[in-house]
C-alpha positions as CSV (number, residue, x, y, z in Angstrom):
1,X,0.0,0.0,0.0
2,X,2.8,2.4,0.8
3,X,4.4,1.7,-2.6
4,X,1.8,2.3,-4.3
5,X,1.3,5.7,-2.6
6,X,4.5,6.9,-3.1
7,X,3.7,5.9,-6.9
8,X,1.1,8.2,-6.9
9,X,2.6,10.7,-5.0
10,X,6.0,11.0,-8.0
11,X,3.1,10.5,-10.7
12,X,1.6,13.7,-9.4
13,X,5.2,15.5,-8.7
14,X,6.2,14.5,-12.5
15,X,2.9,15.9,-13.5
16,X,3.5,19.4,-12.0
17,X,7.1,19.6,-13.2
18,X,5.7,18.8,-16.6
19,X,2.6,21.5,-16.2
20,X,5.2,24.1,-15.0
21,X,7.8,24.0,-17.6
22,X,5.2,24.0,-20.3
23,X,3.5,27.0,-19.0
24,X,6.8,28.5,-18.8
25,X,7.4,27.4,-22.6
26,X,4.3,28.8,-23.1
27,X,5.2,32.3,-21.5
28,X,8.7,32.3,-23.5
29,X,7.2,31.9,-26.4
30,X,4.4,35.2,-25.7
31,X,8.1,36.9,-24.6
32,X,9.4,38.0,-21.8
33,X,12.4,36.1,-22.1
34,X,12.1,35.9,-25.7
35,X,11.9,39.5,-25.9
36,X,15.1,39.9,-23.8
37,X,16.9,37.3,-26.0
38,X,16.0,39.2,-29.1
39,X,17.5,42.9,-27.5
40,X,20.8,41.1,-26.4
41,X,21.1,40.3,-29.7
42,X,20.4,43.3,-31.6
43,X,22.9,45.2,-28.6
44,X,25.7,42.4,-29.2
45,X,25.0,43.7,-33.3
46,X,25.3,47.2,-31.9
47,X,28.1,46.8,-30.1
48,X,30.2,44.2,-32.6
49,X,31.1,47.2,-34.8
50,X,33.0,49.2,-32.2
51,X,36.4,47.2,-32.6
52,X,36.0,47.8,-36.6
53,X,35.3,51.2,-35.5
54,X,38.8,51.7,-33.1
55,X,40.5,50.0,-36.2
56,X,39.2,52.5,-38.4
57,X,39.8,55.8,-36.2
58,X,43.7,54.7,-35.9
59,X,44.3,53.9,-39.3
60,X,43.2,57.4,-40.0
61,X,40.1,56.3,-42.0
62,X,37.8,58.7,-41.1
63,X,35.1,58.5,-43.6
64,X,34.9,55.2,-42.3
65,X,34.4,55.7,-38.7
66,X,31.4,57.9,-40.1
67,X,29.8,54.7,-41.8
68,X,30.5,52.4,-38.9
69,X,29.4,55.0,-36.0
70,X,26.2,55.3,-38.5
71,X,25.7,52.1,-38.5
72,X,26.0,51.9,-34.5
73,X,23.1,54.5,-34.5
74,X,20.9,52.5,-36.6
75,X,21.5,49.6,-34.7
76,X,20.5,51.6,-31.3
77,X,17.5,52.8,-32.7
78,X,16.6,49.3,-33.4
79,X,17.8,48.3,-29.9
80,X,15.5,51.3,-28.5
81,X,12.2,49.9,-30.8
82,X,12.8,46.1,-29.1
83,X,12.6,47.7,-25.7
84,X,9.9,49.8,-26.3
85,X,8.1,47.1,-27.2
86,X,9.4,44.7,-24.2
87,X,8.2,47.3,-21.8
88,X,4.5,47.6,-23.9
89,X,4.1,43.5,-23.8
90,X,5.7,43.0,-20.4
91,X,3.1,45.8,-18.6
92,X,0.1,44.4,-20.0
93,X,0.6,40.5,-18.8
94,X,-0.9,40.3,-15.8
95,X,0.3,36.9,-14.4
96,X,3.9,36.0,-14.2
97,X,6.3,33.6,-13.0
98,X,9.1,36.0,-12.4
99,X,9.1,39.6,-11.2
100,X,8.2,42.3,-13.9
101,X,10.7,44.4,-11.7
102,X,13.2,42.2,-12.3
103,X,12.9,41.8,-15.9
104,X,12.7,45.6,-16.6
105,X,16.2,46.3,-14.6
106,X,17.8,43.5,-17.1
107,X,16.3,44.9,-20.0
108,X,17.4,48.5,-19.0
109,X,20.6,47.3,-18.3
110,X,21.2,45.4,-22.0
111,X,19.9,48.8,-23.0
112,X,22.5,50.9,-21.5
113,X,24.9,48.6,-23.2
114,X,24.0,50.0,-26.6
115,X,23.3,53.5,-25.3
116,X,27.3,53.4,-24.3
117,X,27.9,52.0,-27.8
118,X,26.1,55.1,-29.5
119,X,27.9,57.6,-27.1
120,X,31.4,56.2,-27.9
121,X,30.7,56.1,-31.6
122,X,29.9,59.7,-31.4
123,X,33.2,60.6,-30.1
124,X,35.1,58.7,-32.5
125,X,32.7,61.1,-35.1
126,X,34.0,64.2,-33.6
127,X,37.8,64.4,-35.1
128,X,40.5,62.3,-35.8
129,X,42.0,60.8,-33.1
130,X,45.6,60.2,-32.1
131,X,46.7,57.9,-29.6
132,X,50.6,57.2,-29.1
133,X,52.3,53.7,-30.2
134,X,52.8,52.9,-27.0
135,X,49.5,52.6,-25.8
136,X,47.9,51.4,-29.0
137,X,48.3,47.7,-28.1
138,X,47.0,48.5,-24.3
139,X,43.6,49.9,-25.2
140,X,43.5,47.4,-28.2
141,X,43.1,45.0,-25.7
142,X,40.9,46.9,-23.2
143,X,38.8,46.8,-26.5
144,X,38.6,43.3,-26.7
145,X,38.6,42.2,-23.2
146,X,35.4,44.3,-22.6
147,X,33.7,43.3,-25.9
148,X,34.4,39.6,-24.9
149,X,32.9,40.1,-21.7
150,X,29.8,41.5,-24.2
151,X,30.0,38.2,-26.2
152,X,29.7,36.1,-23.3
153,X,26.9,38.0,-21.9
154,X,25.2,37.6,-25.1
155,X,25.5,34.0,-25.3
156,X,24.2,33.5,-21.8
157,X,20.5,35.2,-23.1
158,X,20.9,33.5,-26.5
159,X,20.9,30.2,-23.9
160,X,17.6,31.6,-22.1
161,X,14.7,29.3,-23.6
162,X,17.2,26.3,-22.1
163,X,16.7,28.3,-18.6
164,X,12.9,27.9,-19.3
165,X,12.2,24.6,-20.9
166,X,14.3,23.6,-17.8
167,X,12.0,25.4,-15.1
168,X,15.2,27.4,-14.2
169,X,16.8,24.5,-12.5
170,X,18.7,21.1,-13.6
171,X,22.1,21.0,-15.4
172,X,21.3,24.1,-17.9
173,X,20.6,26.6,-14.8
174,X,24.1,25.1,-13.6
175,X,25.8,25.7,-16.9
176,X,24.6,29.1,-17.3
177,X,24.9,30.5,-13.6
178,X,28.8,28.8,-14.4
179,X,29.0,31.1,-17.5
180,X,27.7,34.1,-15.6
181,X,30.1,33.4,-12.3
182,X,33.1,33.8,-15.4
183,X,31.6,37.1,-16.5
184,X,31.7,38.4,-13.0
185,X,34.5,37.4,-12.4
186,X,35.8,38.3,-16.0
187,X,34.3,41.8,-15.2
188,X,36.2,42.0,-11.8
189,X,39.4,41.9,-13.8
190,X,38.4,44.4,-16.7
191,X,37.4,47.0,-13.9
192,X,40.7,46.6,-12.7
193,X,42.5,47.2,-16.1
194,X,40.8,50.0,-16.6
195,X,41.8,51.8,-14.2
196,X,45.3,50.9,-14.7
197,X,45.0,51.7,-18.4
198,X,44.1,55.3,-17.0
199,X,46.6,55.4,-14.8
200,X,48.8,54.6,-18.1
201,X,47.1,57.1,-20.4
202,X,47.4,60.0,-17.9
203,X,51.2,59.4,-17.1
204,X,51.3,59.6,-21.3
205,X,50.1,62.7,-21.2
206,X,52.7,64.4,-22.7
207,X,53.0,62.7,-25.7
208,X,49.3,63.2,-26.4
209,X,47.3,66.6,-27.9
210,X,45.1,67.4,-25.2
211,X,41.5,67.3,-26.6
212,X,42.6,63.4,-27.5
213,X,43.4,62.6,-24.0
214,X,40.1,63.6,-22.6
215,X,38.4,61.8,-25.2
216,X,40.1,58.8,-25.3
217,X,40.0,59.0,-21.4
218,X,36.1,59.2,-22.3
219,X,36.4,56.1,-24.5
220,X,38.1,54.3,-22.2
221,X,35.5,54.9,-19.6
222,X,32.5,54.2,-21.9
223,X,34.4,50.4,-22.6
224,X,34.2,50.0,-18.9
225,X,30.8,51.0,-18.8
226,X,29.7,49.0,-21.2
227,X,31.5,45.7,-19.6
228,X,29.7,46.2,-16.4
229,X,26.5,46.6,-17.4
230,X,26.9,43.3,-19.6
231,X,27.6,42.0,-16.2
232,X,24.8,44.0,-14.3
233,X,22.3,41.9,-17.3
234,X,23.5,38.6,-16.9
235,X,23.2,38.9,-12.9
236,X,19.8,40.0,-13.3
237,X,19.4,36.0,-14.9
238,X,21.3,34.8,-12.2
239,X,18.7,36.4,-9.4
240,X,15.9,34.6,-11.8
241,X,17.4,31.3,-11.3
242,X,18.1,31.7,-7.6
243,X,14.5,33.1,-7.0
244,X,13.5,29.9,-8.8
């Protein structure tokens, strides 16, 4: 008699596990989660040009820092029209099985990501800039360690209908809280170079004109910027999957 309780009793446990995950299916596929995953992506777009567009300001190509930075605005716009119309969606659902709160400070977040983007490609707009040999290879790399933190911030949304078909729990909410403990710590490290690449720039400051030193010291801090709020999205997943 007992065994065939507890039978019952998993039968009904399996059948709840089943219900939730395909309700949640059911809410990625009316968005929120969708909607998230399609903004990363359009912001990862947004953002993929700015090494092309570094490239292009030192080689002294300016009419081509004019097409990319173009191209970045275009791309925010877009970025702007997917979060408009997350935030429309998201306020009219009534029921859901995370916090609207919560999914509003990770979209805003993301969003900030391209805003940066836009404001950096502005600069770039703005004259030619210099920036001594010496240092060219330092913020080179700045560059690309803060876009890779972008990258892997992007793959963890592109990996969120796992999170949901999963019910935010089992070996894909391990994997993916492992990819976002490597961004945070990742990010730890970028902070830390930035303000040693500052450090760097500032001590240079001789060999630079000074309008490019205050904007390349603004570029500099707009990379950073952008990194941390890559990693300010991907922890907003992370409370999600706690919370769940």
């Amino acid at each position: 008699m007992r065994s065939i309780l507890l039978q019952i009793a998993q039968l009904r446990i399996h059948v709840s596990n089943h219900k939730m995950a395909t309700d949640l299916s059911s809410l990625f596929g009316n968005s929120p989660f969708q909607g998230l995953s399609r903004h990363s992506s359009k912001v990862q777009q947004c953002v993929g040009l700015i090494r092309d567009l570094f490239d292009a300001s030192l080689a002294g190509n300016h009419d081509g820092v004019v097409k990319l930075a173009d191209d970045i605005f275009r791309l925010e716009t877009e970025a702007d029209q997917l979060r408009d119309a997350f935030h429309e969606n998201l306020t009219s659902r009534l029921l859901l099985s995370v916090s609207k709160t919560q999914l509003f400070a990770i979209i805003e977040h993301q969003d900030s990501i391209a805003d940066r983007a836009e404001d950096l490609a502005a600069i770039f707009t703005y004259r030619p800039l210099t920036l001594p040999n010496e240092l060219k290879h330092d913020v080179g790399a700045f560059f690309d360690e803060s876009l890779a933190n972008c990258r892997l911030a992007e793959s963890i949304f592109s990996k969120l209908i796992l999170l949901v078909e999963s019910s935010f729990r089992g070996r894909d909410a391990e994997a993916i809280s492992e990819m976002i403990f490597d961004l945070r710590k990742q990010e730890d490290v970028t902070k830390g170079r930035k303000i040693d690449l500052l450090r760097k720039l500032h001590q240079s400051q001789a060999s630079f004109d000074p309008l490019d030193l205050m904007y390349w010291t603004q570029v500099v801090e707009i990379m950073g910027d952008i990194s941390k709020f890559a990693d300010n999205a991907a922890a907003g997943i992370s409370s999600i999957i706690r919370g769940a």
